[in-house]
KOLKOLTOR-582618 format. One line per field, with one value per atom (N, C-alpha, C): residue in one letter; atom name; x, y, z. Coordinates in steps of 0.001 Angstrom, whole numbers, plus 500000, padded with zeros to 6 digits. Atoms other than C-alpha are relative to their C-alpha. Layout:
! residues N
residu = (A | ...);
atome = (CA | ...);
px = (X | ...);
py = (Y | ...);
pz = (Z | ...);
This chain:
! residues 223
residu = (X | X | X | X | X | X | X | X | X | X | X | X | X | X | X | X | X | X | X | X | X | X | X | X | X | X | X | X | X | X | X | X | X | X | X | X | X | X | X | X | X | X | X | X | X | X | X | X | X | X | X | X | X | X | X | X | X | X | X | X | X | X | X | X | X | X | X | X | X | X | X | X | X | X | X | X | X | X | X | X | X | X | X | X | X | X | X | X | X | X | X | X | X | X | X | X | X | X | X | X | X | X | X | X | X | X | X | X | X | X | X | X | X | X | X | X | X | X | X | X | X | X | X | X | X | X | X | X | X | X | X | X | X | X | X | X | X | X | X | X | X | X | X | X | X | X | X | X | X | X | X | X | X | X | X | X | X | X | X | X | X | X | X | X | X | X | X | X | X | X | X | X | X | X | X | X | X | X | X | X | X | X | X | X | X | X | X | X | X | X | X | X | X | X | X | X | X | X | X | X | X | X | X | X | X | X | X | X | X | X | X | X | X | X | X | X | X | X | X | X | X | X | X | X | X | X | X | X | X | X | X | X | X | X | X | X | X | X | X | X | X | X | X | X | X | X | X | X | X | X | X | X | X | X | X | X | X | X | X | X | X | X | X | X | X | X | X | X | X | X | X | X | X | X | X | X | X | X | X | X | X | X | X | X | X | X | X | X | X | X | X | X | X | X | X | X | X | X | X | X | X | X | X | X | X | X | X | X | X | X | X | X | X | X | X | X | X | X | X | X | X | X | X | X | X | X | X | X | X | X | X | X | X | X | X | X | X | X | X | X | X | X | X | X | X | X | X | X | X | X | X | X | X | X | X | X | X | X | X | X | X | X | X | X | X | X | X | X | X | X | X | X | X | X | X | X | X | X | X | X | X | X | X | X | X | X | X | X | X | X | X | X | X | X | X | X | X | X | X | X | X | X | X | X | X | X | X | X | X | X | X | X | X | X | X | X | X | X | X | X | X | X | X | X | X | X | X | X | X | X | X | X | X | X | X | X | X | X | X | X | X | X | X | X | X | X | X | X | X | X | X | X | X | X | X | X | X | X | X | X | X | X | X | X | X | X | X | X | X | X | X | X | X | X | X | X | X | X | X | X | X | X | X | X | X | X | X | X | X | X | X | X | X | X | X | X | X | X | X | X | X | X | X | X | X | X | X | X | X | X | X | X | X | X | X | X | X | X | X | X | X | X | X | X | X | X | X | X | X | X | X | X | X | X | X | X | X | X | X | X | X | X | X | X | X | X | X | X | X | X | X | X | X | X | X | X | X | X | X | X | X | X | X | X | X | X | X | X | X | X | X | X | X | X | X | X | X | X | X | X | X | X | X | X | X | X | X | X | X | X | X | X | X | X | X | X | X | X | X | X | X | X | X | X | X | X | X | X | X | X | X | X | X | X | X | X | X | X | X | X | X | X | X | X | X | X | X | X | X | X | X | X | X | X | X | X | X | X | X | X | X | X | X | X | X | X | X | X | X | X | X | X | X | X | X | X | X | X | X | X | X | X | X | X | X | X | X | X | X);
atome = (N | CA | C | N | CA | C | N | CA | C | N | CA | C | N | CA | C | N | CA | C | N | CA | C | N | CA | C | N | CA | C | N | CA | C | N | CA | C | N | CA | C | N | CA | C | N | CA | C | N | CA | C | N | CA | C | N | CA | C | N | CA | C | N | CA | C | N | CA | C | N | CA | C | N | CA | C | N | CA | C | N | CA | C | N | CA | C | N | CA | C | N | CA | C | N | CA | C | N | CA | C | N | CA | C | N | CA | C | N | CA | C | N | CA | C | N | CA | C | N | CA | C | N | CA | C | N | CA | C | N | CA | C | N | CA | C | N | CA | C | N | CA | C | N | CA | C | N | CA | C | N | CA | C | N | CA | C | N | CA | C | N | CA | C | N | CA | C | N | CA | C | N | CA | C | N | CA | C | N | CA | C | N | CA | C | N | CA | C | N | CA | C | N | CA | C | N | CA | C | N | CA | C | N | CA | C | N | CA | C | N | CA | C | N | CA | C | N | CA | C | N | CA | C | N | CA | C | N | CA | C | N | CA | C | N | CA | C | N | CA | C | N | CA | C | N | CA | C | N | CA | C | N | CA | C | N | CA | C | N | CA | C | N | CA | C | N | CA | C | N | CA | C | N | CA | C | N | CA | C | N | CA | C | N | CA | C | N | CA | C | N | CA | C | N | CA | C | N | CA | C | N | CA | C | N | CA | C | N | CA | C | N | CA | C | N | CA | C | N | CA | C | N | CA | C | N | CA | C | N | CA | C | N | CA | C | N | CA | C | N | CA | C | N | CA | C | N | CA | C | N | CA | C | N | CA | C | N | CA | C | N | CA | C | N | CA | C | N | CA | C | N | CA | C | N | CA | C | N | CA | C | N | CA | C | N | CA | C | N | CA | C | N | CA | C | N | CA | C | N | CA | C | N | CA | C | N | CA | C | N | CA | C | N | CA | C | N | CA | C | N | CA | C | N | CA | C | N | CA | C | N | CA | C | N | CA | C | N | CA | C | N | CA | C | N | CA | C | N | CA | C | N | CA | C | N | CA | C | N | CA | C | N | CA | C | N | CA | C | N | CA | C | N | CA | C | N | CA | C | N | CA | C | N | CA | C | N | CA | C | N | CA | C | N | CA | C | N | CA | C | N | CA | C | N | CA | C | N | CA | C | N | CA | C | N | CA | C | N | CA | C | N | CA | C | N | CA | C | N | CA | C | N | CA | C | N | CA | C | N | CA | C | N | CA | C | N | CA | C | N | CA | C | N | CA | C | N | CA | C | N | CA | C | N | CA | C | N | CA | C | N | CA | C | N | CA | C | N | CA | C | N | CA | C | N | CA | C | N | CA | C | N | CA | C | N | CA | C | N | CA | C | N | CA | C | N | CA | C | N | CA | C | N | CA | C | N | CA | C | N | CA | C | N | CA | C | N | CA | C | N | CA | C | N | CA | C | N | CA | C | N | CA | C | N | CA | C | N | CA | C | N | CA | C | N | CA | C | N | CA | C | N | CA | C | N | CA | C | N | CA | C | N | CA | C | N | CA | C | N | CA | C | N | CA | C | N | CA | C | N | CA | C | N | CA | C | N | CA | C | N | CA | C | N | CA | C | N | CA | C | N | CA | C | N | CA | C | N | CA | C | N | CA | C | N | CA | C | N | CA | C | N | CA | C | N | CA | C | N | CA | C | N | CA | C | N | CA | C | N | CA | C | N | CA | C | N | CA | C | N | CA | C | N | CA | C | N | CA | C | N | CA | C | N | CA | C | N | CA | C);
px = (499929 | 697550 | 498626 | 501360 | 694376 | 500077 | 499973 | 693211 | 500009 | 500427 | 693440 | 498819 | 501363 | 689767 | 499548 | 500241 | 690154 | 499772 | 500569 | 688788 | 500695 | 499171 | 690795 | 499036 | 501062 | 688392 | 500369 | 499847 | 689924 | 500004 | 500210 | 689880 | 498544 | 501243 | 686301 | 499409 | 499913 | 685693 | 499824 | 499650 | 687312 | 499249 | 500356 | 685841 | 498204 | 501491 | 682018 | 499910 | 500190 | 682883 | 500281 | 499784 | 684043 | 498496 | 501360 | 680954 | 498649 | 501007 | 678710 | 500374 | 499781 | 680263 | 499923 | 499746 | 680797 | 497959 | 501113 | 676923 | 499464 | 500795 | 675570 | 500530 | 499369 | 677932 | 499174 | 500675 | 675970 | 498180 | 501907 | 672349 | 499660 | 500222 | 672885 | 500354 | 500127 | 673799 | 501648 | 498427 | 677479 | 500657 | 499230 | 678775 | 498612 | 501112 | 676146 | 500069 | 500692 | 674289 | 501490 | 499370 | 677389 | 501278 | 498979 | 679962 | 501427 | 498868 | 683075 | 500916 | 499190 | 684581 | 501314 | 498363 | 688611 | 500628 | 499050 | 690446 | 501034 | 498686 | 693212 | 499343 | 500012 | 691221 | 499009 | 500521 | 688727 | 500672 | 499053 | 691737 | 500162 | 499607 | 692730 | 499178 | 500795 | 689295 | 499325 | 499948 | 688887 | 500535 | 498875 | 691946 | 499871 | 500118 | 691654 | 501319 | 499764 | 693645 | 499042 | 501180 | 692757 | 499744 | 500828 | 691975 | 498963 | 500966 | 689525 | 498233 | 499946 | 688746 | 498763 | 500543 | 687741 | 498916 | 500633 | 686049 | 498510 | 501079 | 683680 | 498858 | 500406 | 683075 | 499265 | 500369 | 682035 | 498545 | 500844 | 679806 | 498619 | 501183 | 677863 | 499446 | 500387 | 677683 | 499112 | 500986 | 675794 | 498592 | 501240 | 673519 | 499104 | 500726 | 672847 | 500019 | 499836 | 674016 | 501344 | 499271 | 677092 | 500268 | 499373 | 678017 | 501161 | 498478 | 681209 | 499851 | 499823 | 681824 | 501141 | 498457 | 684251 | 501211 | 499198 | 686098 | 499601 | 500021 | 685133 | 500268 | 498989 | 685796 | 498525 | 501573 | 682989 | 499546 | 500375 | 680754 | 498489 | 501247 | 677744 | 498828 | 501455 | 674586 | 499375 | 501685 | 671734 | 499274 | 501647 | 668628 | 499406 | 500889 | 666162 | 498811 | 501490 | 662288 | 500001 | 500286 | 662268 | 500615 | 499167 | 664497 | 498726 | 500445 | 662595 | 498515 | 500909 | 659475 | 499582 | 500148 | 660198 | 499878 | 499629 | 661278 | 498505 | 501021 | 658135 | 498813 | 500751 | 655846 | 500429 | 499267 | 658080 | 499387 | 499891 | 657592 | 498328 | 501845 | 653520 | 499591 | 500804 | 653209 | 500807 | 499452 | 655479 | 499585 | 500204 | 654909 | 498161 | 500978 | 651409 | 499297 | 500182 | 650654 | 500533 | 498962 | 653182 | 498906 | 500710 | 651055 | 498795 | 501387 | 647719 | 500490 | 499717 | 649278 | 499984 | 499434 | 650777 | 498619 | 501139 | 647308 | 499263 | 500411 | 646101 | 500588 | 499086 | 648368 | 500388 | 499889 | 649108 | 499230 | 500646 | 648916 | 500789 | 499656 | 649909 | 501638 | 498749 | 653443 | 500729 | 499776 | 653476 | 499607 | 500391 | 652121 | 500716 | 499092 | 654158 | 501511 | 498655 | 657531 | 499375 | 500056 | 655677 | 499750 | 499898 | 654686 | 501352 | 498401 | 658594 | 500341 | 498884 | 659882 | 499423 | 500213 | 657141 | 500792 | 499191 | 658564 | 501326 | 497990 | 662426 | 499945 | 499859 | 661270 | 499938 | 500511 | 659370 | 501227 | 499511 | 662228 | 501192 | 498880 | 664809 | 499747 | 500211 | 663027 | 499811 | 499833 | 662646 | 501606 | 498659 | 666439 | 500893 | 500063 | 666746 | 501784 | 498479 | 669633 | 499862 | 500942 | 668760 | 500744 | 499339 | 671349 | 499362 | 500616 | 669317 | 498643 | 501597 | 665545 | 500347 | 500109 | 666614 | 500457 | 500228 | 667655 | 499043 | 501079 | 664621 | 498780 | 501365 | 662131 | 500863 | 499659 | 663938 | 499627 | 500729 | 663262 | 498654 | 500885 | 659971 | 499581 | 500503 | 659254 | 500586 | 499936 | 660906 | 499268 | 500946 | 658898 | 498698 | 501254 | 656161 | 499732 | 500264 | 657468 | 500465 | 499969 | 658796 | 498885 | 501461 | 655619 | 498789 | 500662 | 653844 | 500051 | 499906 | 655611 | 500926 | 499113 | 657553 | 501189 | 498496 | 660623 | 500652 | 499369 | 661565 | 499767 | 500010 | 660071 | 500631 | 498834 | 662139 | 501501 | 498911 | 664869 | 500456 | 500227 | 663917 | 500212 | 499897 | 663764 | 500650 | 498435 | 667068 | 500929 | 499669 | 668287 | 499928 | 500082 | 666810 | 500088 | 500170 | 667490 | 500662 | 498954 | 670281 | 499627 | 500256 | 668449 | 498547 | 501457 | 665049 | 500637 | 499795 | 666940 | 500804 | 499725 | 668455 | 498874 | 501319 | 664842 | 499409 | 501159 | 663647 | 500593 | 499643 | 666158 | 499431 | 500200 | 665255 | 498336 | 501090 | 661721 | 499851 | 500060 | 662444 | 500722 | 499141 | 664675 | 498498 | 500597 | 661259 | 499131 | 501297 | 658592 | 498559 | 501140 | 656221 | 499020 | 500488 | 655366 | 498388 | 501168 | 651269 | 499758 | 500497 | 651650 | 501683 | 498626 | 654901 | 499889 | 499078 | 656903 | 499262 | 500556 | 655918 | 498555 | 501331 | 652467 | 499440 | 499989 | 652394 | 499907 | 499175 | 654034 | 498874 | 500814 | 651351 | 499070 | 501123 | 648676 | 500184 | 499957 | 650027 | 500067 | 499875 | 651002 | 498584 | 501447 | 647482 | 499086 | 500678 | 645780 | 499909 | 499399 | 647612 | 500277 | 500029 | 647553 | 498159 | 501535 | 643626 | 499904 | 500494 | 643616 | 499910 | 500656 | 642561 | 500945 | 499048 | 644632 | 499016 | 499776 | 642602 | 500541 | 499042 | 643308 | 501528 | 498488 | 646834 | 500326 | 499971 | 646926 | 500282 | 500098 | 645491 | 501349 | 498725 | 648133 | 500924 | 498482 | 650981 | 499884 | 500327 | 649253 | 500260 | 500012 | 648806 | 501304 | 498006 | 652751 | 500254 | 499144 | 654235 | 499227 | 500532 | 652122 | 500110 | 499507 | 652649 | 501621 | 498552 | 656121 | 500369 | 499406 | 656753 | 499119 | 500361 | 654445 | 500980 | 498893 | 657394 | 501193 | 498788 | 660166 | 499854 | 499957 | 658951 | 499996 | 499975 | 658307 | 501005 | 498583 | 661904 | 500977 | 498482 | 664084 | 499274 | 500121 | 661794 | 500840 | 499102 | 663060 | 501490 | 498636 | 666293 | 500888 | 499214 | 669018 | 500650);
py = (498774 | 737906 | 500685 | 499481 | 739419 | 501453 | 498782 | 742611 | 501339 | 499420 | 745908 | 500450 | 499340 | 747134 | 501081 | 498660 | 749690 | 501456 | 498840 | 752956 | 500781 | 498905 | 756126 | 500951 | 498733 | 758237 | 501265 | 499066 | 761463 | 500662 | 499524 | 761719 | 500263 | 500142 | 760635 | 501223 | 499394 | 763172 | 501385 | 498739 | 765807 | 500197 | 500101 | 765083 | 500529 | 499628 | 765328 | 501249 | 498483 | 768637 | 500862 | 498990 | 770150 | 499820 | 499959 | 768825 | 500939 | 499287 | 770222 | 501494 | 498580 | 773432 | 500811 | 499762 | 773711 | 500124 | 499855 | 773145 | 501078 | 498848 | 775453 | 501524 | 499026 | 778136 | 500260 | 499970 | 777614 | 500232 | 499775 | 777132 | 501514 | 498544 | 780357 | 501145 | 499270 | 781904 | 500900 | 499736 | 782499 | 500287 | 499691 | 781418 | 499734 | 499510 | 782617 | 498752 | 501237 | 780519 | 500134 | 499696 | 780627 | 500269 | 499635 | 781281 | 498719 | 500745 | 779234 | 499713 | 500612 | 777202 | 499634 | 500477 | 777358 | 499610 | 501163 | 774531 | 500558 | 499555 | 776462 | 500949 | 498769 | 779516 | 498815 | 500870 | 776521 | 499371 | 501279 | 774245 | 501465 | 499329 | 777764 | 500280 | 499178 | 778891 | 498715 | 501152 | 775385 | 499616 | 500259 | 774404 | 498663 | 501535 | 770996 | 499957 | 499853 | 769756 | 499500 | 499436 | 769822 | 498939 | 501263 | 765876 | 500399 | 499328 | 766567 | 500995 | 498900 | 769600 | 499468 | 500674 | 767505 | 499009 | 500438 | 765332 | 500243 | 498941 | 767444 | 500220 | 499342 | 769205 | 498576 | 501421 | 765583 | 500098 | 500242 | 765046 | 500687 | 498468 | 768597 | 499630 | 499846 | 767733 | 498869 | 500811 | 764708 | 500197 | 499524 | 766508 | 501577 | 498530 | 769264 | 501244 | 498541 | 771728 | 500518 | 499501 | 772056 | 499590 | 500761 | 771587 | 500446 | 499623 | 771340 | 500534 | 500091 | 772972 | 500155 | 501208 | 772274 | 500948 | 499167 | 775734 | 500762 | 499533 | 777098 | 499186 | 500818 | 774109 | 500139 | 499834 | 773424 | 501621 | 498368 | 776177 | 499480 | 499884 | 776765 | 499617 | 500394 | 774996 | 501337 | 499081 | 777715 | 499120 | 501046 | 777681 | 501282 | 499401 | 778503 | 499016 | 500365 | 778212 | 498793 | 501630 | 775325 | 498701 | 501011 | 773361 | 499648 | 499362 | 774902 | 499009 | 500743 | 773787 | 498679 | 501199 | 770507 | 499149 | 500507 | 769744 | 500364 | 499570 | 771601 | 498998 | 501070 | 769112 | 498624 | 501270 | 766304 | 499674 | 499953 | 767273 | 499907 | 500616 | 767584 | 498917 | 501209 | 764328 | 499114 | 501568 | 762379 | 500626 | 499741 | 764788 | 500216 | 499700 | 765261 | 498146 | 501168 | 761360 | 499959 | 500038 | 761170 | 500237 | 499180 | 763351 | 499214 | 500399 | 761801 | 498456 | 501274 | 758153 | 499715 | 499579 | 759272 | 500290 | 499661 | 760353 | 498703 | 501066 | 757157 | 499562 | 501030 | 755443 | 500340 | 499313 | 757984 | 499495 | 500675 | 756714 | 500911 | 498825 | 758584 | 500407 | 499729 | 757814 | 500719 | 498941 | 759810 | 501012 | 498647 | 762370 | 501112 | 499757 | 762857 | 500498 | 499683 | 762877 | 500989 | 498981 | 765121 | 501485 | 498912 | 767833 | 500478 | 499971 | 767458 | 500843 | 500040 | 767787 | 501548 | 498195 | 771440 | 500722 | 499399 | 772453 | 500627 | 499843 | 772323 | 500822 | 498939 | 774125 | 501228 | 498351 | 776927 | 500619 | 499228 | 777275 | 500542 | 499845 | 777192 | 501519 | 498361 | 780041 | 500476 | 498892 | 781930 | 500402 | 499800 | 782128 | 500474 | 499409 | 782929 | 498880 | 500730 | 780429 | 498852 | 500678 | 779127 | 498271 | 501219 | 775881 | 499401 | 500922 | 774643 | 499788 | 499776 | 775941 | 498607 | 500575 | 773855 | 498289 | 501695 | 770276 | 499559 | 500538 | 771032 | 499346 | 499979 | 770896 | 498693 | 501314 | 767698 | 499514 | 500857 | 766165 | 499938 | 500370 | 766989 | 499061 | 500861 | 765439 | 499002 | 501656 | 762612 | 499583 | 500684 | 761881 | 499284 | 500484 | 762038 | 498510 | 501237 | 759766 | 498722 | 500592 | 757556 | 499226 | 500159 | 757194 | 499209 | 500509 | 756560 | 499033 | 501290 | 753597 | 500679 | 499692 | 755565 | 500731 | 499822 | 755174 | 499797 | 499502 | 754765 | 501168 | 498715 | 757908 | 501200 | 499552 | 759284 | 500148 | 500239 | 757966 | 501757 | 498975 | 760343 | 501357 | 498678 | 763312 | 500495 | 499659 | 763210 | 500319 | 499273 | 763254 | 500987 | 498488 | 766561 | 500943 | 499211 | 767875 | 501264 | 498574 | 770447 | 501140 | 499039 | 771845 | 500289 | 499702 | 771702 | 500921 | 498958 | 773348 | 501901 | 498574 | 776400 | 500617 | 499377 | 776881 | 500636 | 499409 | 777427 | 501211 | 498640 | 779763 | 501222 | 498696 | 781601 | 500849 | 499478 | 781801 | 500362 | 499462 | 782496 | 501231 | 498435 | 785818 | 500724 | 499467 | 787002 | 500229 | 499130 | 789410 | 499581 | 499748 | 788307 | 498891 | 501060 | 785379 | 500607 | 499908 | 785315 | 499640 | 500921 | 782678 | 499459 | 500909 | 781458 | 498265 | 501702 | 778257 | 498970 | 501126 | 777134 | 499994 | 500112 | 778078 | 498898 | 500988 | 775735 | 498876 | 501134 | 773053 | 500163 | 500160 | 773443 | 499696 | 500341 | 773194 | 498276 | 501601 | 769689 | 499263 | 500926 | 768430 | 499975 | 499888 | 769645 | 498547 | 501533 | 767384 | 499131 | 501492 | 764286 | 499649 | 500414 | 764399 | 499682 | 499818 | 765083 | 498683 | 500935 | 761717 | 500170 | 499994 | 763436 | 500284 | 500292 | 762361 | 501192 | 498589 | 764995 | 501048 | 498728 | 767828 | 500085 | 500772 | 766445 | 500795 | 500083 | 766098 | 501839 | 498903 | 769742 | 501102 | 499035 | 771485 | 499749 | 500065 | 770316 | 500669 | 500141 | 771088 | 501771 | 498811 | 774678 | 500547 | 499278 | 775133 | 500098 | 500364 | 773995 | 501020 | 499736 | 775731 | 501819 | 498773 | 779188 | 500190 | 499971 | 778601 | 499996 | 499548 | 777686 | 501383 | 498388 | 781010 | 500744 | 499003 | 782877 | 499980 | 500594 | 780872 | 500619 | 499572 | 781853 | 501249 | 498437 | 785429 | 500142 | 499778 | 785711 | 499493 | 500617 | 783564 | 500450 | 498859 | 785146 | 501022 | 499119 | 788183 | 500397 | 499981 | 787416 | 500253 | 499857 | 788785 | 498919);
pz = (499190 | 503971 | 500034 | 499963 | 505459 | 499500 | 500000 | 503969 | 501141 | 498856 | 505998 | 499601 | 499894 | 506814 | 500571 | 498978 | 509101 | 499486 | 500957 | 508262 | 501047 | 499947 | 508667 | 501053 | 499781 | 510921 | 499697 | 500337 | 510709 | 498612 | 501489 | 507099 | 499600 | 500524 | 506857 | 500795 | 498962 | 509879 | 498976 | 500599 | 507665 | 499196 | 500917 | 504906 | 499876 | 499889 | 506029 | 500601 | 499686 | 508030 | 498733 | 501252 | 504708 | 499322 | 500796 | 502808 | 500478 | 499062 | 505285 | 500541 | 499881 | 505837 | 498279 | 501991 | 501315 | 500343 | 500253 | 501703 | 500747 | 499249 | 504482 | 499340 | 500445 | 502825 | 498485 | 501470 | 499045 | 500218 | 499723 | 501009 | 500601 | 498985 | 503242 | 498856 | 500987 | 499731 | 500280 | 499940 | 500731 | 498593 | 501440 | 497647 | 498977 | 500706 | 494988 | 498565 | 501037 | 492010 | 498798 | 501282 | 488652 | 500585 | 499119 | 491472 | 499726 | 500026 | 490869 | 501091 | 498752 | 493532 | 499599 | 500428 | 493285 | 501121 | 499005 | 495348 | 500689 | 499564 | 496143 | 501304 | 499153 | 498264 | 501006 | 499025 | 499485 | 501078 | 498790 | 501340 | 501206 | 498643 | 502832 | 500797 | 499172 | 503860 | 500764 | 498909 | 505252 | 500891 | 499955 | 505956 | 500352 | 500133 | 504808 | 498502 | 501177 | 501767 | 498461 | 501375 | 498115 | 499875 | 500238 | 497901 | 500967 | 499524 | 500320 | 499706 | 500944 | 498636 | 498803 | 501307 | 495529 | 500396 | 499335 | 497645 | 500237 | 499120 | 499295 | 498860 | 501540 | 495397 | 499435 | 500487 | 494032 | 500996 | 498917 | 497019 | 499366 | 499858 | 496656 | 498391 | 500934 | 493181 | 499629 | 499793 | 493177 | 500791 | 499547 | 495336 | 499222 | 501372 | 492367 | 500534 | 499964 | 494023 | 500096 | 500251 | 492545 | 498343 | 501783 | 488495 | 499364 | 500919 | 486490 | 498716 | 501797 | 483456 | 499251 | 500877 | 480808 | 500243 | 499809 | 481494 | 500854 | 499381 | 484130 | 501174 | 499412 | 486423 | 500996 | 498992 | 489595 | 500605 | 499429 | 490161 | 500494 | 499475 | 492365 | 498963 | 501093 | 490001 | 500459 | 500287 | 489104 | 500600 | 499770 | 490358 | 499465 | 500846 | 488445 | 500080 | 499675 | 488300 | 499412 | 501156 | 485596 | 501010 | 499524 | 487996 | 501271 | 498845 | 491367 | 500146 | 499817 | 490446 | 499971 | 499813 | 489614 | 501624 | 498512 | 493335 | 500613 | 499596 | 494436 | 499973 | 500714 | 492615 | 500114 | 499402 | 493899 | 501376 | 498297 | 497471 | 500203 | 499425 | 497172 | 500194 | 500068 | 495887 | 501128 | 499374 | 498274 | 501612 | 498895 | 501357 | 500246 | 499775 | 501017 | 500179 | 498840 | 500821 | 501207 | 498686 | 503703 | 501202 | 499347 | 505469 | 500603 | 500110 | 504770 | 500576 | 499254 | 505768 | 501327 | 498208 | 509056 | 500542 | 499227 | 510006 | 500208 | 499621 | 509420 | 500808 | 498845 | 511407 | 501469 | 498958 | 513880 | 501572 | 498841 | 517474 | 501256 | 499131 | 520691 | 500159 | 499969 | 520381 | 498863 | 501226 | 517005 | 500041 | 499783 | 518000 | 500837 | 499189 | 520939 | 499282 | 500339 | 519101 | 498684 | 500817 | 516071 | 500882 | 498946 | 518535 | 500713 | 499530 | 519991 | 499068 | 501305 | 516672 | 499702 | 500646 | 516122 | 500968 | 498890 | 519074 | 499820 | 499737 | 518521 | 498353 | 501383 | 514565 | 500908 | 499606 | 516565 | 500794 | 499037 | 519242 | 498866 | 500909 | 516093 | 499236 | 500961 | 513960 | 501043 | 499204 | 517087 | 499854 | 499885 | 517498 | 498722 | 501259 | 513854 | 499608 | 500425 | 513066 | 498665 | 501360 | 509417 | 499897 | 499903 | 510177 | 500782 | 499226 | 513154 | 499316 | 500622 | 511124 | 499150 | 501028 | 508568 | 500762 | 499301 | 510713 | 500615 | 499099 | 512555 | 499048 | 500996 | 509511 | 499454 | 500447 | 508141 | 500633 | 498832 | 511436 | 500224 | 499851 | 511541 | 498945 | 501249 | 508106 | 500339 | 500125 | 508797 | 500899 | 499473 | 511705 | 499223 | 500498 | 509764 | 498695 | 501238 | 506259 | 501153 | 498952 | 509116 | 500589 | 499212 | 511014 | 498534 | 500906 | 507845 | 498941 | 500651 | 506583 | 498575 | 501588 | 503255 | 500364 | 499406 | 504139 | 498621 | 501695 | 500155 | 499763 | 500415 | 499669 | 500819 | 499362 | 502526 | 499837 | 500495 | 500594 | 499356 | 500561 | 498100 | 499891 | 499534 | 499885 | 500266 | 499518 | 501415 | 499160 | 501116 | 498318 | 498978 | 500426 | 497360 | 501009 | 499009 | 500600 | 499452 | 500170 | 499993 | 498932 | 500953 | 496814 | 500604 | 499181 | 499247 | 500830 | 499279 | 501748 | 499626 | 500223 | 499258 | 499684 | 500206 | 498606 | 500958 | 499381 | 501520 | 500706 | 499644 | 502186 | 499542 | 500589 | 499866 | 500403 | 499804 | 500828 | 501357 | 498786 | 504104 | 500064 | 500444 | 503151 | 499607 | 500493 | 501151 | 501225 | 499361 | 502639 | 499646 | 501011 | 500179 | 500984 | 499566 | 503054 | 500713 | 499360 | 504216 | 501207 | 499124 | 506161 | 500605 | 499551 | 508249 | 499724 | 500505 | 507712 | 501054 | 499420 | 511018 | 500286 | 500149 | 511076 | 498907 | 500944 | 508168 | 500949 | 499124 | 510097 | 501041 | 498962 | 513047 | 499317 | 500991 | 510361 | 500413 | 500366 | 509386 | 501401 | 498872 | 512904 | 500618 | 499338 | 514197 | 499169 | 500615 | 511509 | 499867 | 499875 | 511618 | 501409 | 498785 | 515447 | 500281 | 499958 | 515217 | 498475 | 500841 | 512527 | 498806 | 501029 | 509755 | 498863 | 501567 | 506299 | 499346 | 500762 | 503808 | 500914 | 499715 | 506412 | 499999 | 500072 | 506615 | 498615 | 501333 | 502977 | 499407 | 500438 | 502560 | 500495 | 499229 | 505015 | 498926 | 500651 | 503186 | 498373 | 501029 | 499755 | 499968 | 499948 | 501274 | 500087 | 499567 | 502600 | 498626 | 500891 | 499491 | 498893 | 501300 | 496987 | 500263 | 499595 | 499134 | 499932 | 500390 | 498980 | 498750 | 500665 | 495841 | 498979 | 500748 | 494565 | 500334 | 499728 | 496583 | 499017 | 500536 | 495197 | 498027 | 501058 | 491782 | 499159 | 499623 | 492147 | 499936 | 500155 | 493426 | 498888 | 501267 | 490788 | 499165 | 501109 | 487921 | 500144 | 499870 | 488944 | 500385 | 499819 | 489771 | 499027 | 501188 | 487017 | 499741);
């Protein structure tokens, strides 16, 4: 007897709209850092059920931005600087080669779709909608690890997305900014369209290192 293979869509369906709504709700700071996620008010404020539910919670938690504990049961992971900066120092070294590669390699048809990609950030933070800001700035970076052949280290990245993207919420809430997100982002696309890996290199060296000075400022002081 042949096995069945067929995959359920609607479950799987369900399943990734919950994950992805559980996440934009923890990145947009909905449900707060120590916050305890209970299954029962989740299915209603979903309205999914609680396998699902558990589902979803598993998911988020493999992506560190959710942790169990032994009595309190899944709750929103902390963030905190010790954690914060690690990611920070992750992201120089893999986005800043990135950066500097793509310039090498960069040819008109990369340039073309990186310029697209500043485009659809700038029209996103105009509109102020931190769910589109934040698919747009993935997209641009991936053009770029993409374009530059590190597509393992793209791996990488995706897998710190969700704790990259409660960061940058957060630094996009603060005043303390000099320099905008996408002014950043024009930095780097300018340089790596104009060839040049150190300027490349340097842009990204400059975003990230202004950011995380914000990021640290704020979670120090955070109670």
């Amino acid at each position: 007897m042949e096995q069945d293979l067929r995959i359920d869509h609607p479950v799987t369906t369900l399943r990734a709209l919950a994950v992805d709504k559980l996440r934009q709700a923890i990145i947009s700071g909905r449900f707060t850092s120590g916050e305890r996620l209970v299954e029962r008010a989740l299915c209603d404020q979903l309205g999914v059920s609680r396998s699902i539910v558990r589902e979803a919670i598993r998911y988020l938690e493999a992506e560190g931005l959710v942790e169990t504990q032994p009595r309190s049961g899944p709750v929103v992971a902390r963030l905190d600087w010790r954690d914060a900066r690690q990611i920070y120092d992750i992201r120089r070294l893999l986005e800043a080669d990135a950066a500097a590669d793509c310039a090498r390699e960069a040819g008109e048809a990369t340039a073309t779709r990186l310029r697209a990609a500043l485009a659809e950030l700038n029209r996103s933070f105009a509109e102020g909608s931190p769910t589109q800001l934040y698919a747009a700035t993935t997209a641009f970076y991936e053009v770029i690890f993409l374009a530059a052949g590190h597509n393992i280290a793209w791996d990488i990245v995706q897998r710190l997305n969700g704790r990259i993207s409660r960061l940058r919420a957060l630094t996009l809430a603060s005043s303390n900014r000099r320099v905008s997100g996408p002014a950043h982002m024009a930095r780097i696309c300018e340089a790596i369209c104009a060839r040049n890996p150190e300027a490349a290199a340097a842009a990204v060296n400059d975003h990230l290192r202004d950011a995380a000075e914000i990021a640290r400022q704020t979670l120090e002081t955070s109670p």
